[in-house]
N, C-alpha and C positions, 0 to 999 in steps of 0.2 A: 390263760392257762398254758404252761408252760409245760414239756416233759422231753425226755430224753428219746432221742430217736434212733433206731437201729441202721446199718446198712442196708440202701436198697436191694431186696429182694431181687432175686432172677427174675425173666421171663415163665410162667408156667408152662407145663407139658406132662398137664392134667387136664379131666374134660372137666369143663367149664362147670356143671354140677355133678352130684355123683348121682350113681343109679338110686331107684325111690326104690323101695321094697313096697310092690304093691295090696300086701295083704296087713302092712299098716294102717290106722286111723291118721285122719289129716291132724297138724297140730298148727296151725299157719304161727299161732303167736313164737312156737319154737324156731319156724323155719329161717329167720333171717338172721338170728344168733349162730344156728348151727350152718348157713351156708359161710357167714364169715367164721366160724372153726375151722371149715373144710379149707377154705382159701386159705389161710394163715399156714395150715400144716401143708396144704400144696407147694408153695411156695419157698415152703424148707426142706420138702420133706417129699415130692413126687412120687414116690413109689409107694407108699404109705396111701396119697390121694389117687391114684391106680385104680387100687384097691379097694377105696372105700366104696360104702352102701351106707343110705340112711335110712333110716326105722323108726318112726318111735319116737322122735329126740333122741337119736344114736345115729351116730359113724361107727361104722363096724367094718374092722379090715380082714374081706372075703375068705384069704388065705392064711392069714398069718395072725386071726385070732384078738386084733384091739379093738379096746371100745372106748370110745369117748360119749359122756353122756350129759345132756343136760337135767340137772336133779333141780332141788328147792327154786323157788322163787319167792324171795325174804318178804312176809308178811307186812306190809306198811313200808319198805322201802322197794318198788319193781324193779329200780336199775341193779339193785342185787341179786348176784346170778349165782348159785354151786353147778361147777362143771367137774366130774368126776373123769375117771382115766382108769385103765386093768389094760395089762399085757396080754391075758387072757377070760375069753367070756364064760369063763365056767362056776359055778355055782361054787359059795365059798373063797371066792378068790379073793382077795385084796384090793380093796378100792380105791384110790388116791381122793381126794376128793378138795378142791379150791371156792374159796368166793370170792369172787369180782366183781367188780363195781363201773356198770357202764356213765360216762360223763360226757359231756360237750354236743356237740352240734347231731352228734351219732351215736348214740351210747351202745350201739353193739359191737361197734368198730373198735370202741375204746376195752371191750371188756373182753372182744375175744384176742385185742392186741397184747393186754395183760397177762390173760392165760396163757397164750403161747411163749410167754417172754419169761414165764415165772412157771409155775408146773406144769404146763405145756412143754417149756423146755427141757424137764427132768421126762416126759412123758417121751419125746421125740429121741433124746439120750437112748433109751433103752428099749423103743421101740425099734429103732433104726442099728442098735450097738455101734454106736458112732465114735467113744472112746475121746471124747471131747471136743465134738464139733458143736453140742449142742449147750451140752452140762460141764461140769467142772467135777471133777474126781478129791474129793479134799484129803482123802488120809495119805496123800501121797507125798515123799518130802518137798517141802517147799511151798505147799500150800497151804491154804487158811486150814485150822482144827476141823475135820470133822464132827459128828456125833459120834463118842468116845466108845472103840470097841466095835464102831459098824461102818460097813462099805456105805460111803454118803458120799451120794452127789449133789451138784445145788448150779440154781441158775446164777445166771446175772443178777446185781440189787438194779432195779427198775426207779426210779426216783422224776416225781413231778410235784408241780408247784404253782405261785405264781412269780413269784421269782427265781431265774436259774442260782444265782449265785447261795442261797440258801436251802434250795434244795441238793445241791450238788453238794454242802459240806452236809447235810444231813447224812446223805449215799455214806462219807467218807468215813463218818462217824459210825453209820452199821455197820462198818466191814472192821473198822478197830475193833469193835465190841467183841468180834467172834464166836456170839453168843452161841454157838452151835458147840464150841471146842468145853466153855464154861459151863453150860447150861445138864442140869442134870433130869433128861428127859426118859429114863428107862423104863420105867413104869408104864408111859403111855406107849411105846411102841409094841408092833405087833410080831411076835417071835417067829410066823410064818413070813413078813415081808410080806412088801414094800412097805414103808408108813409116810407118807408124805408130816412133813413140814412147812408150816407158813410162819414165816417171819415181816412182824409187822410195826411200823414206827408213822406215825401222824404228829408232827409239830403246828400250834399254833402260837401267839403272842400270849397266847394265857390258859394252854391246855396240850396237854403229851399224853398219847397214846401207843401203850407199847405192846404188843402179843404175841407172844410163840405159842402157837395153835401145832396140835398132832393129832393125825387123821379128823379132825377138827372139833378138838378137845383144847380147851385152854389150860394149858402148863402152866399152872399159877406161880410157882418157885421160880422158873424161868421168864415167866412174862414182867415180876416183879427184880429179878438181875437185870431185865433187860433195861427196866424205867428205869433204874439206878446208874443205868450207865450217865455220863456227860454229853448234854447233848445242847449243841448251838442254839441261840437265841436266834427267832424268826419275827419279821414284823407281818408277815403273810400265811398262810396255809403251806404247808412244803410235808409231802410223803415219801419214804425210802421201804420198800420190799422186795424179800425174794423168796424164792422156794426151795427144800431141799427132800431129798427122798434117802433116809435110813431103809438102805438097800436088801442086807444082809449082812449076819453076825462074823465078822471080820476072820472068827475063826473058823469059821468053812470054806474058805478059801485053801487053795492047795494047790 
């Protein structure tokens, strides 16, 4: 198995785990997922792991109000994980919410590598207001279509397989699609913001799977533009995704 790998990470200058909130209950089966969250976002994002407390199955940042959470665990398949995200922990807020899918010799490693590379990194974008170190700003000229009418950011397409060379025209292929600029998702979005977006493409020799998930609702209109697109012939398993966050309504900007 084969995937796509980021530049080495810095050095961290974060404590090695964060503080425990001790009037939580233990959760051991959560705690090795969520200590590789904490590393992931350490290691892009230091002052964010600073900050953090865990609780619960949550990273909670002390001062400045995020939570990272872990939610569901998919009935009949356990390496599937939903990891949730809020800017802020207050009641009614807006939840981003992803599933990933741990694989290989470590599937925690693999699923919190996911998160942080796909709505992890729309989560660390606008945690951090980094203005593009993290996420990608799309309605701006020259970039790919956003979601039409709204401040949208979006990761990197993340792309693995077992062969590089057909996973990598898969990648090439989701980003022609632009199914974000085409796709008519307004209905599912949330008029108070954020609403995460997953964008999801699985090639096999005799089976494609295509989904545009919002707040993780299946865009049926969109999820079938997106199978319709043209999409490379694989003799192996090859998958291309990414995330994007419909921010806010374009016209409240000012």
């Amino acid at each position: 198995m084969f995937w796509n790998r980021s530049k080495k990470a810095p050095s961290p200058t974060y404590p090695a785990q964060p503080p425990v909130n001790p009037s939580a209950p233990p959760q051991p089966a959560d705690g090795e997922l969520l200590l590789r969250l904490y590393h992931e976002i350490g290691m892009r994002a230091p002052e964010l792991a600073r900050e953090a407390i865990a609780s619960d199955g949550m990273l909670f940042g002390r001062h400045t109000g995020w939570v990272v959470m872990l939610l569901d665990i998919h009935e009949g398949a356990p390496t599937h994980r939903d990891i949730g995200w809020t800017l802020k922990a207050k009641k009614g807020r807006p939840t981003v919410v992803d599933c990933v899918t741990g694989f290989g010799s470590d599937p925690a490693a693999t699923a919190a590598q996911l998160w942080i590379r796909t709505s992890g990194a729309c989560f660390l974008e606008m945690a951090t207001g980094s203005k593009g170190r993290f996420a990608e700003t799309l309605h701006r000229e020259g970039c790919a279509p956003g979601v039409p009418g709204w401040h949208t950011i979006s990761s990197n397409i993340v792309y693995y397989g077992e062969q590089p060379d057909e996973f990598e025209a898969l990648s090439d292929a989701l980003r022609d699609a632009e199914i974000l600029g085409r796709a008519d998702v307004a209905d599912l979005l949330d008029p108070a913001g954020p609403s995460g977006i997953k964008v999801f493409v699985n090639r096999t020799p005799d089976q494609l799977t295509a989904e545009v998930l919002v707040n993780g609702t299946r865009a049926d209109d969109a999820s079938d533009l997106l199978a319709a697109h043209p999409w490379p012939e694989v003799t192996g398993s090859a998958t291309a995704r990414f995330s994007a966050v419909a921010v806010r309504p374009l016209q409240r900007e000012s």
